[in-house]
C-alpha positions in Angstrom: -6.1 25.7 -28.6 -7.1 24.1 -25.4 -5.8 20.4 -24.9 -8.1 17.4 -25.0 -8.3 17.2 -21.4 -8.7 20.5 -20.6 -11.9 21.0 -23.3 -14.8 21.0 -20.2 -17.3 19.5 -23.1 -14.4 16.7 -23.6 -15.7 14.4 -20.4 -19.3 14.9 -21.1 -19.0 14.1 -25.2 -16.5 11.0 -24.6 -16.8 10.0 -21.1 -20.3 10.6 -19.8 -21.9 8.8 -22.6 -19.7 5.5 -22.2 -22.2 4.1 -20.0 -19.4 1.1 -19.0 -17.2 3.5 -18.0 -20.1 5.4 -15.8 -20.8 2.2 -14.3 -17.4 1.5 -13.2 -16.7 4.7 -11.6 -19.8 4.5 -9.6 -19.1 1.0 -8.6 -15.6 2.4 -7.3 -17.0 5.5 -5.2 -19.6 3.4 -4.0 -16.6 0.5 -2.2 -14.5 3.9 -1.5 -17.3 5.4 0.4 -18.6 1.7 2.0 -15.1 1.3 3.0 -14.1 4.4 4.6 -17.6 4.7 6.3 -16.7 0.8 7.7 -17.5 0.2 11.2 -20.2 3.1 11.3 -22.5 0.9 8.3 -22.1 -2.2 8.9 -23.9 -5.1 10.8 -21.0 -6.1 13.0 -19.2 -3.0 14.2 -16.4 -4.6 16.9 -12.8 -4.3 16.3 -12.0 -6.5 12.9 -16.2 -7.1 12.4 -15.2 -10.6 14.7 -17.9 -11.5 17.2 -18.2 -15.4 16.2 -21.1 -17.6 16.7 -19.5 -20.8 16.1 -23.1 -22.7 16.3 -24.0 -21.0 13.2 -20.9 -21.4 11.0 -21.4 -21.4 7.1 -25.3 -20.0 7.2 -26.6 -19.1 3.6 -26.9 -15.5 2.9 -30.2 -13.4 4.6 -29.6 -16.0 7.7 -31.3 -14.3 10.7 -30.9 -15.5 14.7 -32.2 -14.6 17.5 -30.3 -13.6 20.2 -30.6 -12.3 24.2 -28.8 -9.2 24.6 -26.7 -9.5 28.2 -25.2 -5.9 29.3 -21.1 -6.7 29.7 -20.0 -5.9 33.2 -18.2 -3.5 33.7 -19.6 -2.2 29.9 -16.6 -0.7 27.3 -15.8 3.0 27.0 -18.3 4.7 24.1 -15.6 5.6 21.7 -15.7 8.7 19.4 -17.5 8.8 16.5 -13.6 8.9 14.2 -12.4 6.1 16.6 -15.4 4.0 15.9 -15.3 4.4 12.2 -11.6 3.6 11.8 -11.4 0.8 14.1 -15.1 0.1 15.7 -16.5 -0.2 19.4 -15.9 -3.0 21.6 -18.7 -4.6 22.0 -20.6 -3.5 25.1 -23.2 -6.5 25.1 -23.3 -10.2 25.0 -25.7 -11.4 21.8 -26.3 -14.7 23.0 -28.0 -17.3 20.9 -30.5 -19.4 23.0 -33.4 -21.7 24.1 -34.2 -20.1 27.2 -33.2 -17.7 29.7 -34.1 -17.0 33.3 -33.6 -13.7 35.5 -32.8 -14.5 39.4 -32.2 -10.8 41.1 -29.0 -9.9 39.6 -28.1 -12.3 37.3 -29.1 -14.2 34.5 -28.8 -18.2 33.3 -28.9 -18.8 29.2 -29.6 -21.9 27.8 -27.5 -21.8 24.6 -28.0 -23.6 21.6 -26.6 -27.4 22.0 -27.4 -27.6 25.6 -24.6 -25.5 26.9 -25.4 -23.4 30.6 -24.0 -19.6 30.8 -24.5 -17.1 34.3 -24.1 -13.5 33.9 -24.1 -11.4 36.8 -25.2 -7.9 35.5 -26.1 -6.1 38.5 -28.8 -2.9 38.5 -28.2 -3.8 34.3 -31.3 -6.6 34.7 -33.2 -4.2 33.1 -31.5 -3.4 29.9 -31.4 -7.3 29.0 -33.8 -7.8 25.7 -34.5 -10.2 22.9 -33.0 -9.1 19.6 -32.9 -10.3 16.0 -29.3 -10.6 14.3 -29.8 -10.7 10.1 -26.3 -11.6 8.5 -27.0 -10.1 4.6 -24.5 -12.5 3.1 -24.4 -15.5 5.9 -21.8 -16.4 8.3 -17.8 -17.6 7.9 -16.4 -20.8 9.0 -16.3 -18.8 12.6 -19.9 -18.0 12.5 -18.9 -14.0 11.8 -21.0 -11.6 9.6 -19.9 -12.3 6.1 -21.0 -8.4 5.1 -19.3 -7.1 7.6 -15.8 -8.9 6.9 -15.8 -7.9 3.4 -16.6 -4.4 3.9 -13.7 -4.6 6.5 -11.2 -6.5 3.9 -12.2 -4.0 1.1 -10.6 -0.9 3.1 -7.6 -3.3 4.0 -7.4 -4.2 0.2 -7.8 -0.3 -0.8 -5.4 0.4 1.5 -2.5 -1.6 0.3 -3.1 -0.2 -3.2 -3.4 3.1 -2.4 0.2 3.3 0.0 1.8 0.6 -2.4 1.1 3.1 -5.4 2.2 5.7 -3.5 5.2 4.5 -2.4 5.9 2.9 -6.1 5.3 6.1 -7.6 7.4 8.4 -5.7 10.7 5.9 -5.8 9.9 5.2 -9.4 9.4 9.1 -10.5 12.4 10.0 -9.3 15.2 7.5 -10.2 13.4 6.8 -13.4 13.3 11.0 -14.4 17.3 10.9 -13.0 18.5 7.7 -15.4 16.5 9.3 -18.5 17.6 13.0 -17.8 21.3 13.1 -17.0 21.7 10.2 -19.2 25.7 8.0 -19.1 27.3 6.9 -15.7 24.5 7.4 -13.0 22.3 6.5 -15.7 23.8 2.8 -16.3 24.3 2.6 -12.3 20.0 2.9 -12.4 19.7 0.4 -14.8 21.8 -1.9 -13.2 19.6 -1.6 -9.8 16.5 -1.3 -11.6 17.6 -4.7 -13.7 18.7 -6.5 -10.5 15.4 -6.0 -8.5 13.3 -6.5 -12.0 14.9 -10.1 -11.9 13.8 -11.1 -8.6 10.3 -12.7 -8.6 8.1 -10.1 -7.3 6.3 -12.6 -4.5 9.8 -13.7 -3.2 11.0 -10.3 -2.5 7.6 -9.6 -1.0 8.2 -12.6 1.1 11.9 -11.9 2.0 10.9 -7.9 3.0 8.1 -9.2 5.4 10.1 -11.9 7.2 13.2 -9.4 7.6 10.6 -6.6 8.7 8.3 -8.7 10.6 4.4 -9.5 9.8 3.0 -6.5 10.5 0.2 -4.3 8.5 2.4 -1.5 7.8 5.5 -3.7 7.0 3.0 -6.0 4.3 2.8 -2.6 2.6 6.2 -1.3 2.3 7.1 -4.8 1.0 4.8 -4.5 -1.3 5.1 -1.4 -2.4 8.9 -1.8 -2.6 8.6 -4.3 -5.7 6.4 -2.4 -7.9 8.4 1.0 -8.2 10.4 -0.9 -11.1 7.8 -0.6 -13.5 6.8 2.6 -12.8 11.0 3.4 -13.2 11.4 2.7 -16.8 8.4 3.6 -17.6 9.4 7.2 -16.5 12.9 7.0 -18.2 11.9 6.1 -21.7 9.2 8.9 -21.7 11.7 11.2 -20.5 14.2 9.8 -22.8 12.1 10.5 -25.7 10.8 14.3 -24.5 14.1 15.7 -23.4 14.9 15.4 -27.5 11.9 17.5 -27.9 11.7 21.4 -29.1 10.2 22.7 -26.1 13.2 21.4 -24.6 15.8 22.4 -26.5 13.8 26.2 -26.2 13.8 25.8 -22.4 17.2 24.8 -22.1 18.3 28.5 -24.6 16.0 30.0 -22.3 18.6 29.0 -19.8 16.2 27.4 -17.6 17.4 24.6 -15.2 17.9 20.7 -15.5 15.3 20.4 -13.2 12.7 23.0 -13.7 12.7 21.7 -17.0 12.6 18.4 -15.7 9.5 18.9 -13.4 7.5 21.6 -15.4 8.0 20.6 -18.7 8.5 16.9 -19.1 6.8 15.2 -16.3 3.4 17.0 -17.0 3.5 15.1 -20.1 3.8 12.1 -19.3 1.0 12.3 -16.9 -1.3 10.2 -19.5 1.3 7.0 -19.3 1.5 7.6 -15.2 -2.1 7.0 -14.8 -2.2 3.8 -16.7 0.6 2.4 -15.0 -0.7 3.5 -11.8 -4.1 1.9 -12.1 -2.2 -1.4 -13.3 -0.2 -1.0 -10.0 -3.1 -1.1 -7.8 -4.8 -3.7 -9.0 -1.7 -5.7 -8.8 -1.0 -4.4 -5.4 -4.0 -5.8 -4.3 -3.8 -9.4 -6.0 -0.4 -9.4 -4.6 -1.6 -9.0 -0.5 -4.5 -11.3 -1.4 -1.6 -14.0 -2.8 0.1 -13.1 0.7 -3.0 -13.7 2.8 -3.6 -17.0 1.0 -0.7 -18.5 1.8 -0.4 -16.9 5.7 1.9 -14.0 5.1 -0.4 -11.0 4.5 -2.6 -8.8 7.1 
């Protein structure tokens, strides 16, 4: 008799047809794909989506401004198409905003907005220098930046940290959580007692005290962060195991005289897949809420 989950007709009877659920799935591919795609979608493609018109700070959503395209001398490398999408293309033109411009011979003079004077020398680029239309979809930041473009920029940074957080949780978790619940006395009590100590630490403190040992860099944000999630994910593992290595497939396994740890890893672990999952998806939600806490108050990426 074929399990639940492995019944083909079991998705399309209970999971298909909970249009909620359908929704929610496609509203996650669609950031996943949006996010991974980044730099090659949207509006603003330069490194961190932060060329800044500070005239134009705080401008409601569908905002458009007209700007003078000015060739940058000398003009950036063309990066590769991977290298663009994971971490854009310098900008290789000046978007000016302004009230006039005049060409003498090889250089240009922009009258920006406010009354301020800028000369560019662009040499046999006087040619390539046009009048362009900039839309921002969902306004401008305090720093006149593209508001579209830094959220599709913060929603890889944010799926990020979940996904290596969970990662990390999962695979220091799994094991020291399967070890307390399989062998059971001494090293089990020596887990607990580790597991307890870090479970009593406020999780944003020990965030806070890994990132200021390890410095404030991306990388470090989310080792620290996935460093105080993996206690969770620990007893979680041990009770389950706890309760299966009683089991009768077990016991058979073990008069079969198979292993500790083939038993561990092909007969208990698998089930306990279903409570994983949860825990998991709990975990990177709070992975992300946690570097967002850490942003807010100047610790995060």
């Amino acid at each position: 008799m074929n399990r639940p989950w492995q019944d083909r007709h079991y998705f399309n009877e209970r999971f298909w047809k909970n249009r909620p659920a359908v929704a929610g799935l496609l509203l996650i591919l669609g950031i996943c794909i949006t996010s991974a795609l980044g730099y090659l979608i949207i509006p603003d493609s330069s490194p961190d989506a932060n060329y800044q018109f500070p005239e134009y700070a705080l401008e409601k959503p569908g905002f458009r401004l007209e700007v003078l395209e000015v060739p940058r001398i000398p003009e950036p490398a063309k990066e590769g198409l991977l290298t663009r999408m994971l971490v854009g293309q310098p900008p290789r033109i000046h978007s000016i905003p302004f009230t006039e411009y005049r060409v003498d011979g090889d250089s240009v003079t922009v009258m920006r907005q406010g009354g301020d004077t800028a000369v560019f020398h662009v040499g046999d680029q006087i040619s390539n220098i046009r009048v362009s239309m900039r839309v921002f979809p969902l306004g401008t930041d305090r720093f006149g930046r593209c508001f579209l473009s830094r959220l599709v920029i913060g929603a890889r940074v944010s799926l990020a940290v979940g996904l290596i957080a969970v990662v990390i949780s999962l695979t220091i978790g799994l094991l020291l959580g399967a070890l307390a619940g399989y062998s059971g006395g001494r090293t089990d009590n020596v887990i607990m007692l580790l597991i307890n100590a870090v479970w009593s630490i406020p999780t944003i403190l020990l965030v806070f005290a890994i990132v200021l040992s390890l410095g404030r860099h991306a990388w470090n944000v989310y080792l620290a962060v996935g460093l105080t999630m993996w206690v969770d994910v620990a007893r979680l593992v041990r009770g389950q195991v706890i309760d299966l290595k009683s089991r009768p497939f077990v016991e058979a396994a073990k008069s079969m005289g198979f292993r500790g740890i083939r038993i561990l890893f092909s007969h208990i672990l698998p089930n306990i897949i279903g409570p994983l999952l949860v825990i998991t998806a709990a975990n990177f939600a709070m992975a992300i809420l946690i570097e967002a806490g850490l942003s807010y108050l100047g610790f995060g990426i």
